[in-house]
PAMI-956112 format. One record per residue (C-alpha): residue in one letter; x, y, z. Coordinates in steps of 0.2 Angstrom, whole numbers, plus 5000, padded with zeros to 4 digits. Layout:
% residues N
AXYZ;...
END
This chain:
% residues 393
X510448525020;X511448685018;X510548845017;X510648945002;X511549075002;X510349184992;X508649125001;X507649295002;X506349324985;X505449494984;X503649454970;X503049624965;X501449604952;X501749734938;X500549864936;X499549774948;X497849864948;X497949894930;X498349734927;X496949664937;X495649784926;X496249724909;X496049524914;X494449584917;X494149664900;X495449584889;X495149744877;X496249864889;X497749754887;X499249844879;X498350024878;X498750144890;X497650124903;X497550214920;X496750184935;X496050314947;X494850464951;X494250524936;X493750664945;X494250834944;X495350814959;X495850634955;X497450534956;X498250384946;X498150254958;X498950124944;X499450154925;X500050004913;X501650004906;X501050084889;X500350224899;X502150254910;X503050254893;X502150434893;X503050494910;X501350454919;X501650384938;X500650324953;X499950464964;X500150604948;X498650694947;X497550634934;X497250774924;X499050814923;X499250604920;X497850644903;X498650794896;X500250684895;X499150554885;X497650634880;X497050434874;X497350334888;X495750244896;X495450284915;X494550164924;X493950194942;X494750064958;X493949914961;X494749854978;X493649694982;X494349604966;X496449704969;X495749634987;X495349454978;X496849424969;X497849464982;X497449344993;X497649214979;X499449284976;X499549234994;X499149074997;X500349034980;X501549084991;X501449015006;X501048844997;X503048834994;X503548945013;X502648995028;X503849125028;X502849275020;X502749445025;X501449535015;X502249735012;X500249775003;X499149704990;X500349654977;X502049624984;X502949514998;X504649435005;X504849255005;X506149175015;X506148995004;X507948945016;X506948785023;X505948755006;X507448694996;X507348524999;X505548524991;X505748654976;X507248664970;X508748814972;X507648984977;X508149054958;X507148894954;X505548914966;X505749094959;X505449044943;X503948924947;X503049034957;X502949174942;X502449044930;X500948994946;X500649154945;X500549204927;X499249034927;X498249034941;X497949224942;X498449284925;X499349434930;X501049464927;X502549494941;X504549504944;X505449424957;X507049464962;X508249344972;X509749404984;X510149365001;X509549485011;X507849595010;X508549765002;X509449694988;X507849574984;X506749694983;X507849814973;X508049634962;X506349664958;X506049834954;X507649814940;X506749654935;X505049734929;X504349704920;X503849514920;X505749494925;X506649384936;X508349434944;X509449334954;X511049414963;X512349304970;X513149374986;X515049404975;X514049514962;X513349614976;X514749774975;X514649764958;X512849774956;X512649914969;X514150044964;X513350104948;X511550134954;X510950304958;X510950354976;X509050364975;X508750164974;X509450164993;X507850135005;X507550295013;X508450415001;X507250564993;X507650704983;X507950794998;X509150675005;X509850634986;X510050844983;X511050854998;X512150694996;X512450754978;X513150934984;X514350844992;X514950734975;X513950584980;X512850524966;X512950334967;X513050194977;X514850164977;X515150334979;X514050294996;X515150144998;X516750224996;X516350375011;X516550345028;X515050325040;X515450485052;X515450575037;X513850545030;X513050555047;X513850725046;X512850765030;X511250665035;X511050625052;X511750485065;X510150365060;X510250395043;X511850405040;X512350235047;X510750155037;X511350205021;X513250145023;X512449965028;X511449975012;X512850045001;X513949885006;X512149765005;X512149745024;X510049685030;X510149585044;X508049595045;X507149425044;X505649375036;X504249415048;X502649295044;X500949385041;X501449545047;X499949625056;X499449775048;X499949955057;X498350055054;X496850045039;X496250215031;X495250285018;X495250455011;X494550575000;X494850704987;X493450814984;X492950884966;X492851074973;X493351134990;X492051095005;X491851245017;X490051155026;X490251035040;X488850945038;X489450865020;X491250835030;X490250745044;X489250645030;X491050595022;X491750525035;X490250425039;X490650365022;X492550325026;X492050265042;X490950115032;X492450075021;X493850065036;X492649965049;X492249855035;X494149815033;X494549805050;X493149665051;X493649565037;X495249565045;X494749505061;X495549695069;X494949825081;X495750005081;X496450085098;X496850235089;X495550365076;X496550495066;X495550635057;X496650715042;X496150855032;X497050965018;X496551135017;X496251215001;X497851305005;X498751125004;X499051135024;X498850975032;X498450945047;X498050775059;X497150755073;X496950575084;X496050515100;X496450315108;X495050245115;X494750155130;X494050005120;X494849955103;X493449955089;X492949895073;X491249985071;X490850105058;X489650185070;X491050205083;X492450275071;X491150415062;X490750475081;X492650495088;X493050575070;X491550685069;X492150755088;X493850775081;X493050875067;X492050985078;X493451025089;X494251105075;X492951245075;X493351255056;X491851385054;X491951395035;X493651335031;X493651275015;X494351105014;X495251004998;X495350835007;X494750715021;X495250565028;X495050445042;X496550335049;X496350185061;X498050135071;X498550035085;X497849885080;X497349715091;X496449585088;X494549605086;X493549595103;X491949525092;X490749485103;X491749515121;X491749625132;X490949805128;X490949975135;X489550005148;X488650115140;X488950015121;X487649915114;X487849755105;X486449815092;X487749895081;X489049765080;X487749645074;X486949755063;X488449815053;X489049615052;X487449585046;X487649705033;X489449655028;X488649485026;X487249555013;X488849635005;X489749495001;X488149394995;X487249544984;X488649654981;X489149834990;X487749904983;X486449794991;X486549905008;X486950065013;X486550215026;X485250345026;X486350465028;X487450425013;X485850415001;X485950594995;X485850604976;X487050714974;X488450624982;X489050464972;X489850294980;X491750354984;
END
């Protein structure tokens, strides 16, 4: 059978976290709803559509995200259930195509070329697998269908919300030429302020200039990917069950922290929610990064590769801790902290260790995720993170 000509599908769930809160508590649907730190210092991780119709986007501050809806409901993250359903949204997908490739919780591409046969035309399986969706998770997505990755995916995000989109490849120059330079992959204000000095301010206008010239304006690299994505050129493939490039965790304190001894003691606490990840994903990390943001906004990283890849909490908190202490901060007072792992490889489990590792702490900390999963995060937790005064990140 012929393959499509249109085979590539970009799913995006709308509002995803939010989303997932108000299936939980069916009273938050359709108010503005956001979802974040509530903390001075917070961020809006998610806001529902109600709440965006308010200007309020992802990664706004949340106080700046309140004064623009002084009503809306704020609801702290709950990853082990985004974590949940997106593994449901998953195996939905891969039950019409092995050919998934994950981008984060809530969106993939699907390459549905080979699955014709079975499903139907991709605008079809499209179709079905929102309604799967909508049904068997209860959350609501777009899809968009084109033949190629970039014009899926930008398929989609016209599509939301609860959308579907399909471009056939002789619409493609006439979809494009009206869009605003800033829907091209990889364009930022800065890279959209300086097109538009020039009297480019749209795709076709993009389109319509010659590649040396915009690698004159932009950059060699740049400058060649942009007239490929003008004209709708993507020649990348589907790649299955991309592993993941590095796991982190992060966070934002309340009021400035100038003592070391509370930095040590949060990324001990970081340190417990990246190794859990990297275990449940079967991952060890080559590479530790320590990031921090002064109050003064500077931020700076700092990363050490080990000899042996890990996935222990205990590991990860000691090569971050020395990557602190050779800072010499001495008072500095610090707005953020977080903790990177990189370098990924399969996990080691129970082969080989260093010589001078015990294998006390890799069964311990399994033993704990398993007392985790059966009595909740709560059920276990370190000494050093029991200070009263410090909540649960």
């Amino acid at each position: 059978m012929t393959r499509p000509t249109e085979p590539i599908l970009h799913i995006d769930m709308d509002a995803f976290f939010a989303a997932v809160e108000a299936r939980r508590d069916p009273s938050l649907a359709g108010k503005p709803l956001l979802i974040g730190g509530a903390g001075g210092r917070g961020v809006v991780a998610s806001a529902s559509y109600e709440a965006r119709a308010f200007g309020i986007t992802s990664a706004m501050p949340m106080a700046s995200a309140i004064r623009r809806c002084p009503h809306a409901l704020v609801r702290s993250p709950d990853f082990a259930a985004y974590q949940e359903a997106s593994s449901t949204l998953m195996e939905i997908l891969r039950s019409v195509t092995p050919l998934v490739e994950p981008l984060s919780l809530d969106e993939a591409f699907c390459d549905v070329g080979g699955s014709v046969r079975l499903f139907g035309e991709p605008p079809t399986i499209a179709r079905s697998l929102r309604q799967r969706v909508t049904e068997e998770l209860g959350l609501p997505s777009s899809v968009g269908v084109a033949k190629n990755k970039f014009l899926a995916k930008l398929c989609s995000a016209k599509a939301k919300p609860e959308g579907l989109l399909h471009l056939r490849e002789g619409e493609v120059d006439a979809f494009l030429a009206p869009l605003d330079v800033r829907d091209l992959w990889g364009v930022g204000a800065q890279t959209a302020h300086r097109l538009e000095r020039f009297g480019i301010r749209r795709v076709g206008d993009v389109a319509a200039t010659e590649e040396a010239t915009l690698v004159r304006l932009v950059g060699k690299a740049a400058g060649a990917q942009l007239s490929r994505l003008s004209h709708g050129w993507d020649p990348r493939p589907v790649v299955p069950t991309e592993a993941a490039k590095g796991m982190s965790a992060e966070e934002t304190f309340d009021t400035d922290v100038d003592d070391p001894e509370v930095l040590r003691n949060e990324l001990l606490r970081l340190a417990e929610r990246v190794g859990r990840r990297l275990r449940r994903e079967g991952v060890a990390a080559r590479t530790v990064t320590l990031k921090l943001r002064y109050a003064t906004f500077q931020t700076i990283t700092r990363s050490r590769t080990l000899t042996l890849p890990t996935e222990q909490a205990t590991e990860l908190h000691q090569e971050a801790v020395a990557l602190l202490d050779a800072l010499r901060l001495e008072r500095v007072r610090v707005r953020l902290i977080g903790l990177a792992t990189s370098n990924l490889v399969a996990s080691r489990g129970s082969g080989q260790l260093g010589l001078l590792t015990s294998d006390r702490w890799r069964r311990l900390e399994r033993a704990t995720d398993d007392a985790r999963a059966r009595f909740g995060d709560d059920a276990v937790t370190r000494g050093a993170l029991l200070d009263p005064e410090e909540g649960e990140s």
